[in-house]
C-alpha positions in Angstrom: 90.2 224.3 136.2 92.5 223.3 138.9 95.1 220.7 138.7 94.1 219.2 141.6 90.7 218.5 141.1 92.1 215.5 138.2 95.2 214.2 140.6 95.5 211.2 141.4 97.0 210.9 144.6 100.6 209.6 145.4 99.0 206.8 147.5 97.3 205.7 144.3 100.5 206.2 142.0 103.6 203.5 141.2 106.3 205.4 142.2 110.3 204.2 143.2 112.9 205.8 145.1 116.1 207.3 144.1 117.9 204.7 146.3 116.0 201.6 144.9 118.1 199.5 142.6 117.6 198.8 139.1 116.2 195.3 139.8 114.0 196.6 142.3 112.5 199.4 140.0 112.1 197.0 137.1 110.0 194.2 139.1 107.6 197.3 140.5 106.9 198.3 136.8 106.6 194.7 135.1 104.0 194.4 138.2 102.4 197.8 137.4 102.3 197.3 133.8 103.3 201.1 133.3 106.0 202.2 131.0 107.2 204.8 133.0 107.3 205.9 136.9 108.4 208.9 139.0 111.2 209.0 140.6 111.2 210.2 144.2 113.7 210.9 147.1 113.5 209.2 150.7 111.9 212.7 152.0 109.4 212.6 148.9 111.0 214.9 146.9 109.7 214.3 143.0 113.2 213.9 141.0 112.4 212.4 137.9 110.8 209.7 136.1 112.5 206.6 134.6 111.4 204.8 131.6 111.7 201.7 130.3 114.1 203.4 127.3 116.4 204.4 130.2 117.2 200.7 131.3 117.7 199.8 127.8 119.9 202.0 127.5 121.6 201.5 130.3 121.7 197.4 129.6 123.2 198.5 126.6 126.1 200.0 127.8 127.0 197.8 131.2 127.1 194.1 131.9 123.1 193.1 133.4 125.3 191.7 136.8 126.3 195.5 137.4 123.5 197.3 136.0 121.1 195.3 138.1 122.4 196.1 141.8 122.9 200.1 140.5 120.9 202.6 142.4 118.4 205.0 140.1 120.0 207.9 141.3 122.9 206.5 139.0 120.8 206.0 135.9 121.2 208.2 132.9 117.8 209.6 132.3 117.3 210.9 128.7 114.3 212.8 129.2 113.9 215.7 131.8 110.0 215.2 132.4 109.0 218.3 133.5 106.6 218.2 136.5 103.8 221.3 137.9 102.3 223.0 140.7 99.5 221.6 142.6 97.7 225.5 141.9 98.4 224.7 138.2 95.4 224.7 135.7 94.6 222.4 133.4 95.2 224.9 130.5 99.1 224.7 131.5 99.3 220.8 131.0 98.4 220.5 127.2 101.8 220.7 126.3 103.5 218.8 129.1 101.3 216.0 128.3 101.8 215.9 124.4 105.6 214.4 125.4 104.7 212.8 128.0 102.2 209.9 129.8 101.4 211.9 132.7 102.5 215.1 134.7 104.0 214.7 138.2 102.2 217.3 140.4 104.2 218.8 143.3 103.3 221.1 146.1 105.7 224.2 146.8 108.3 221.8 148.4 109.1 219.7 145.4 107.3 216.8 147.3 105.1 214.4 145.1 101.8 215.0 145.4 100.5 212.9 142.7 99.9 212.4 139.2 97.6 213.5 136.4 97.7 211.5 133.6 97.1 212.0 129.6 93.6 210.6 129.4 92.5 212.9 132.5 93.5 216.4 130.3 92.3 215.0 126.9 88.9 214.4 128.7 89.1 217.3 130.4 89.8 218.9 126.7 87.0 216.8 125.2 84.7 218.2 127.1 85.1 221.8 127.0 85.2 221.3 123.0 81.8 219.7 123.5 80.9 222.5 125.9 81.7 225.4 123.6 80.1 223.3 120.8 77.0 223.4 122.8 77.1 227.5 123.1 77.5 228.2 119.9 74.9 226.4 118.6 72.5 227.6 121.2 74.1 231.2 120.2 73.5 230.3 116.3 69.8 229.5 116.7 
């Protein structure tokens, strides 16, 4: 099954720009409540995703009054997290999302699309287990 039929669409998704400041990214995911956010360019180009490990760490090794007003685009990320097509299948997300809280879906110009999220492929997994459950004990009677 398509990708796209589980995204949740970048209008619906917490996202920050590569130019935001530290500060700025921080209050948007205290309000969101999420752990972790993509990162995008001005032009909606997906970049990365920041974490709340990454501002630790980064509080860890400069003063808060500098770290604060630094843009994202300067943040040590220590995690790649690795994004897919909007034509992908669900098939090719198990993996991404065993490391991961979500997969950033892109269409063939890098731009953000959206987001499908853990729950949405262990459902989607949960049910074809139940489906195939179903055949072969229609097949075994």
């Amino acid at each position: 099954m398509n990708v796209s039929f589980f995204l949740k669409p970048k209008a619906e998704v917490v996202y920050v720009y590569d130019t935001d400041t530290v500060s700025c990214a921080l209050k948007r995911m205290a309000e969101s409540g999420f752990t972790a956010v993509p990162v995008i360019t001005q032009k909606g180009r997906y970049v990365g995703t920041i974490t709340e490990g990454d501002f630790l760490r980064l509080l860890l090794e400069h003063p808060l009054e500098q770290a604060e007003n630094m843009p994202l685009s300067e943040v040590n990320r220590r995690v790649h997290h690795r994004s897919c097509a909007i034509d992908a299948h669900m098939e090719d997300l198990v993996e991404l999302v065993s490391d991961q809280n979500f997969v950033p879906v892109m269409d063939g110009r890098g731009t953000l699309c959206g987001i499908v999220t853990r729950r949405d492929v262990i459902r989607q997994l949960s049910e074809s287990y139940k489906q195939v459950s179903e055949q072969l004990k229609q097949t075994e009677k």
